[in-house]
N, C-alpha and C positions, 0 to 999 in steps of 0.2 A: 504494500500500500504506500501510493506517495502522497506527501502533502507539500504545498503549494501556498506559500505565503502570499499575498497580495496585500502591495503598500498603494492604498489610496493617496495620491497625489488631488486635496482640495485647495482649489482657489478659488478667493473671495476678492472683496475689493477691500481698498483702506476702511472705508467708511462702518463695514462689518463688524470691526478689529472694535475689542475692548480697549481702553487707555492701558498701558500695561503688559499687553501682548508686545511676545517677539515673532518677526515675519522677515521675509525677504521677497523681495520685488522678480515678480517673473520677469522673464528675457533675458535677464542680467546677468552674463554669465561668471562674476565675479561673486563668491560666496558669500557678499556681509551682510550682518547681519542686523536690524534696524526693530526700534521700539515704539511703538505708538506715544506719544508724548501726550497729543491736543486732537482734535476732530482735525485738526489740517497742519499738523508738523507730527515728524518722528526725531526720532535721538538716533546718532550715529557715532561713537566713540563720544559720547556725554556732549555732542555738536547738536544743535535744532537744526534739521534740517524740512523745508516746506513739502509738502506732498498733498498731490490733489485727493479729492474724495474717491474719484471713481477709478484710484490706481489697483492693476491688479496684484494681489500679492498672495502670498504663502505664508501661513501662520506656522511657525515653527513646532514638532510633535513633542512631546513631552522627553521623549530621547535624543532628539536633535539640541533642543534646549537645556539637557545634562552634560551633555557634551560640547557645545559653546563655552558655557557657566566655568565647566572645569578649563580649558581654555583660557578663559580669563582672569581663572584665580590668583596665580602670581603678580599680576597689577592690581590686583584690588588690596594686600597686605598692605596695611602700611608702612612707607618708607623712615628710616632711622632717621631722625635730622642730623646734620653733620655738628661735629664738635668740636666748638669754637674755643680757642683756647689764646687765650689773651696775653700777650706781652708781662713780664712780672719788670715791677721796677728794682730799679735794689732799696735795699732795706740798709736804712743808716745805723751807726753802730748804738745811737741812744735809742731808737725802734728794738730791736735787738738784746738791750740792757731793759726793757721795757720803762724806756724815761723817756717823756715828751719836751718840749720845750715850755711846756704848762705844770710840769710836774712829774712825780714817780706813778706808774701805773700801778694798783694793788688791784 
């Protein structure tokens, strides 16, 4: 007995799409992958970009969307900030003796 998977391939238009949804644009033969933002823009690398209503697109399947996500993980950690490390002056010898010009430091 053989079994025979079938991946339904549905397109809808932009206007379909929840806010929310990830999709990609039919025709396009370049993979990215784009987020409904507004009823007339999506997000494309965290960019608004404009998109009509009646564009046709691909809502992304729940496996195509774990495997994006993972994709993306190493950009989403966030980055160390760098450590700034400040010039030292010197230190005079009454600094030092703990004596200010104002008196002995206790």
């Amino acid at each position: 007995m053989c079994t025979v998977s079938v991946v339904e391939v549905v397109f809808m238009t932009f206007q379909e799409l929840q806010t929310g949804d990830y999709f990609r644009i039919s025709g396009i033969t370049t993979p990215y992958v784009y987020r409904k933002a507004s009823d007339d823009s999506c997000s494309l690398n965290d960019t608004l970009q404009p998109i009509r209503s009646h564009t046709m697109v691909k809502k992304l399947t729940g496996t195509e969307l774990i495997e994006f996500l993972g994709q993306q993980q190493p950009d989403s950690q966030p980055k160390r900030k760098p450590t700034i490390r400040l010039k030292s002056r010197p230190v005079t010898s009454r600094e030092k003796a703990g004596v200010t010009k104002y008196g002995i430091i206790s």
